[in-house]
C-alpha positions as CSV (number, residue, x, y, z in Angstrom):
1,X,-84.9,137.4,-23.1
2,X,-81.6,138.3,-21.0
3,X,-79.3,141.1,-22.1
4,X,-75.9,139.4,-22.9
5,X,-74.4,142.4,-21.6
6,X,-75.8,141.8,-18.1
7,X,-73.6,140.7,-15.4
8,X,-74.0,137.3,-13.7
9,X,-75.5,137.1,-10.7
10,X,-73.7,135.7,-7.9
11,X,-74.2,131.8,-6.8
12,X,-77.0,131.4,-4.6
13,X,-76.0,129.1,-1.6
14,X,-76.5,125.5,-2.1
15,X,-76.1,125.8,-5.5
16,X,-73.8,122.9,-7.5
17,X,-70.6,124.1,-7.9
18,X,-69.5,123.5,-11.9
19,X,-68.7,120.3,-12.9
20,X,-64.5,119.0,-13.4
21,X,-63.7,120.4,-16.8
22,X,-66.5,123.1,-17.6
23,X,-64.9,126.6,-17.6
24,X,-67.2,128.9,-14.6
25,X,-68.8,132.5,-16.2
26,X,-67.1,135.7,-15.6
27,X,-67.9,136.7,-11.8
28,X,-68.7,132.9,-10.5
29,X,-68.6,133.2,-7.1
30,X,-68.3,129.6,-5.5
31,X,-70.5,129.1,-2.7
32,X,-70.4,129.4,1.1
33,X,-68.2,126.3,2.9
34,X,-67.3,125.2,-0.6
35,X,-63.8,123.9,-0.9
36,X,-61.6,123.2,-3.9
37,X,-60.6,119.5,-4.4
38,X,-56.9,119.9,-3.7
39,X,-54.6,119.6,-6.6
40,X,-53.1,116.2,-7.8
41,X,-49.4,115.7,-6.7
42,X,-46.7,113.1,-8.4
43,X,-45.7,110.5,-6.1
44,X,-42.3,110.8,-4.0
45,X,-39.6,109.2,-6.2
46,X,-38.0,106.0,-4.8
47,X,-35.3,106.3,-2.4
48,X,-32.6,103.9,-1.4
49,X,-33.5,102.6,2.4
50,X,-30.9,103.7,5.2
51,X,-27.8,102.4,6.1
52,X,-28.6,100.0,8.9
53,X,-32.1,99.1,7.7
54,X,-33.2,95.4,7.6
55,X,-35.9,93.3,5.7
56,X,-38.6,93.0,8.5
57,X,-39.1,89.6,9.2
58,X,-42.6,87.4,7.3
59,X,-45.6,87.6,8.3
60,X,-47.4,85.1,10.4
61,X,-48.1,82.4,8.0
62,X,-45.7,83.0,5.8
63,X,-43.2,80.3,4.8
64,X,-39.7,81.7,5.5
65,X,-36.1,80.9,3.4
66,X,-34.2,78.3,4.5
67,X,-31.6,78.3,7.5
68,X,-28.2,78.1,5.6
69,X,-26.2,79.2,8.4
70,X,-24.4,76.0,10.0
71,X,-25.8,74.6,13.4
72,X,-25.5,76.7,16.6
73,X,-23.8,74.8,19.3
74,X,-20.0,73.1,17.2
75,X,-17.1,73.1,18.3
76,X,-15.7,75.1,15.7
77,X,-16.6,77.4,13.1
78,X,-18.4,75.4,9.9
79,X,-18.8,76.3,6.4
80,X,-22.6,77.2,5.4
81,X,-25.2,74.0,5.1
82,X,-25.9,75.1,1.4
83,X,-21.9,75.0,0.0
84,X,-19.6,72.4,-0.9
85,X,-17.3,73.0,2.4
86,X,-14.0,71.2,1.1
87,X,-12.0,73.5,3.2
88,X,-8.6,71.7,5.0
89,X,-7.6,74.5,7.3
90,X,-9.3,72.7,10.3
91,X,-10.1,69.4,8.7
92,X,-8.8,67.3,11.4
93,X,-11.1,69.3,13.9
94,X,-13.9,68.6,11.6
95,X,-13.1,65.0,11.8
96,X,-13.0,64.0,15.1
97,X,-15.4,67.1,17.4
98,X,-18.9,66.2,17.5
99,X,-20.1,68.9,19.9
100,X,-23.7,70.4,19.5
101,X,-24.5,67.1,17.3
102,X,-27.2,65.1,18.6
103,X,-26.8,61.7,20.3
104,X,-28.0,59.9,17.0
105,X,-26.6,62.0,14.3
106,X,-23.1,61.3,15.9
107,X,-23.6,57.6,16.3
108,X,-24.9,57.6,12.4
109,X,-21.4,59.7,11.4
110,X,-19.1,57.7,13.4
111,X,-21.0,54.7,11.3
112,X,-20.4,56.1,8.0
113,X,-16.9,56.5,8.9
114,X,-16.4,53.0,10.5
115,X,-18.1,51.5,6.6
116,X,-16.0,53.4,5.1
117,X,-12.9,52.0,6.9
118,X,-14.5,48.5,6.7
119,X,-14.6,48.9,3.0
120,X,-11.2,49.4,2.6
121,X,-10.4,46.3,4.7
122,X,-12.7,43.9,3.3
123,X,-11.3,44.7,-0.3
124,X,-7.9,44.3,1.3
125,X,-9.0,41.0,2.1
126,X,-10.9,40.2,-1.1
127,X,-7.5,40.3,-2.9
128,X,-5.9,37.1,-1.2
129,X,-10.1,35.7,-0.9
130,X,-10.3,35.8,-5.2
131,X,-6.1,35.0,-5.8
132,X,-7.1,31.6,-3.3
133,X,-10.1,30.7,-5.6
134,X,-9.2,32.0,-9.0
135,X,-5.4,32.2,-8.8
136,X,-3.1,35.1,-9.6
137,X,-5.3,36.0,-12.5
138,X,-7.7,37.5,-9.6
139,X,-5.1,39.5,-7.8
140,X,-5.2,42.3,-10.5
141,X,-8.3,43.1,-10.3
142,X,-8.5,43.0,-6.4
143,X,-6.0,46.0,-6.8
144,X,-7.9,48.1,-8.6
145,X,-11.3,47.5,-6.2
146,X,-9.0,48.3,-3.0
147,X,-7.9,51.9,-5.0
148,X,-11.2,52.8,-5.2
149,X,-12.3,51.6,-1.8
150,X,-9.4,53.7,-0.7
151,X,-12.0,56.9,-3.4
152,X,-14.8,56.3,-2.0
153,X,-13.7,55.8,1.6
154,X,-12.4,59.3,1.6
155,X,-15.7,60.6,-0.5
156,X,-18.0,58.7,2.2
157,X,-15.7,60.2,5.0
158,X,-16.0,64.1,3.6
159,X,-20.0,63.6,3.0
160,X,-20.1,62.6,6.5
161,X,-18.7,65.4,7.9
162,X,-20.8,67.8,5.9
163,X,-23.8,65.4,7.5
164,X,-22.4,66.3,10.9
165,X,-22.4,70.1,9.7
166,X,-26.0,70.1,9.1
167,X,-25.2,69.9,5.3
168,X,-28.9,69.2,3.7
169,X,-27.3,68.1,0.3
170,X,-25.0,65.7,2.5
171,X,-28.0,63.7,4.1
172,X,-29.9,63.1,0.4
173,X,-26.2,62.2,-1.1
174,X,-25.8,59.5,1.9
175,X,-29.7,58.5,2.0
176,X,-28.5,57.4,-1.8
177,X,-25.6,55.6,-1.2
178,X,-27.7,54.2,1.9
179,X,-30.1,52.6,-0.4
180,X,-27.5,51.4,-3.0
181,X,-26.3,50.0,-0.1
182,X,-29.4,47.6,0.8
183,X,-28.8,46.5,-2.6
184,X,-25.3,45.4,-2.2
185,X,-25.8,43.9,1.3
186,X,-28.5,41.3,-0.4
187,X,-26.4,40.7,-3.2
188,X,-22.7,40.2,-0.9
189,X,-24.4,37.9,1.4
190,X,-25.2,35.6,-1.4
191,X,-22.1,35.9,-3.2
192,X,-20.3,35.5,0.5
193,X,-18.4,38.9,0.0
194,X,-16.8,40.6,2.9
195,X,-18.2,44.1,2.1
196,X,-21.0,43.0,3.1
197,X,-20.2,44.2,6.5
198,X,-20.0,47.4,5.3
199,X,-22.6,47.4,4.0
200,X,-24.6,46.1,6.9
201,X,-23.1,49.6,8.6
202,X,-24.3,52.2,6.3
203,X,-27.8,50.9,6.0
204,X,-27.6,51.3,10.0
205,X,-26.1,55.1,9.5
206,X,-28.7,56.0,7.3
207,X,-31.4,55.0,9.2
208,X,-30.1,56.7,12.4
209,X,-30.0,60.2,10.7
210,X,-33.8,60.1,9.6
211,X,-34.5,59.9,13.2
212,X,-36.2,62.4,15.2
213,X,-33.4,63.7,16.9
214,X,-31.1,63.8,13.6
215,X,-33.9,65.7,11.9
216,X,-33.6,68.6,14.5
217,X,-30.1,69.3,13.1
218,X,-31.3,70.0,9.6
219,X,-33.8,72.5,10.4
């Protein structure tokens, strides 16, 4: 039977070191090589990255945001694909330059502008079509269609420049109207309204900006 008031003996080497938790006897002597686990630390708190610092680009694979900025290669300096754009500063710039737009984009916008004009002209014309058929009563109404061919010739103008621009919501909007607008033509060629040539035009625009080389100018 030990004496409790013998001192330990010293830890023979090889021996288990005590477990996490259990408090060592007076005079443990840990054995030879033995290190301590090293103590926990907290985490470094969060700081704010540098000035100057960018998001690093996604990984391989990795579907990235969409381009918003406008194409590289206009003429002039365009509002961002993703907003409205109804900015007049430069408007009649925006109008009439078509640099840095593909061959078939520009063909479908100068399209979009010529049925817009062409709507205008064939409701001009309806006017004195309907007052020869139906008499004066007719000539009321005609006024009120030419007003808003005169709307939506400037609405159908604006979208088209934002087409030009690269405008993403510009190209659904028109592909819309382009199929409203197979509707009219079979329903104006029956009827024998003018507006059908319009018509006839903006199915042709909005096939031309579905096109390959359109596409390129929405990426």
């Amino acid at each position: 039977m030990s004496n409790p008031n013998e001192a330990p003996q010293p830890q023979q080497p090889g021996a288990q070191p005590p477990q996490p938790g259990n408090v060592p006897p007076a005079g443990y002597q840990p054995p030879q090589g033995y290190q301590a686990p090293p103590s926990y630390q907290a985490p470094p708190s969060y700081q704010q990255p540098a000035p100057g610092y960018q998001q690093p680009a996604p990984a391989y694979g990795m579907p990235a945001g969409p381009n918003t900025a406008p194409p590289a290669g206009l003429g002039y300096a365009a509002p961002a694909r993703n907003t409205f754009g109804l900015d007049f500063n430069n408007i009649a710039q925006r109008f009439r330059d078509t640099t840095g737009v593909p061959q078939q984009l520009t063909i479908s916008y100068w399209l979009w502008v010529a049925a817009a004009a062409l709507g205008i002209v064939a409701s001009f014309l309806n006017i004195f079509t309907m007052r020869g058929l139906f008499g004066e009563m007719m000539v009321g109404p005609g006024i009120v269609g030419l007003i808003f061919s005169l709307v939506f010739a400037a609405l159908y103008i604006f979208i088209a420049v934002r087409l030009k621009e690269g405008s993403r919501w510009a190209r659904l909007v028109l592909t819309i109207l382009g199929a409203f607008a197979v509707i009219s033509l079979l329903v104006q060629v029956v009827t024998l309204n003018l507006n059908f040539i319009g018509s006839a035009v903006a199915v042709a625009a909005a096939v031309l900006m579905w096109l390959p080389e359109s596409r390129k100018h929405f990426v």
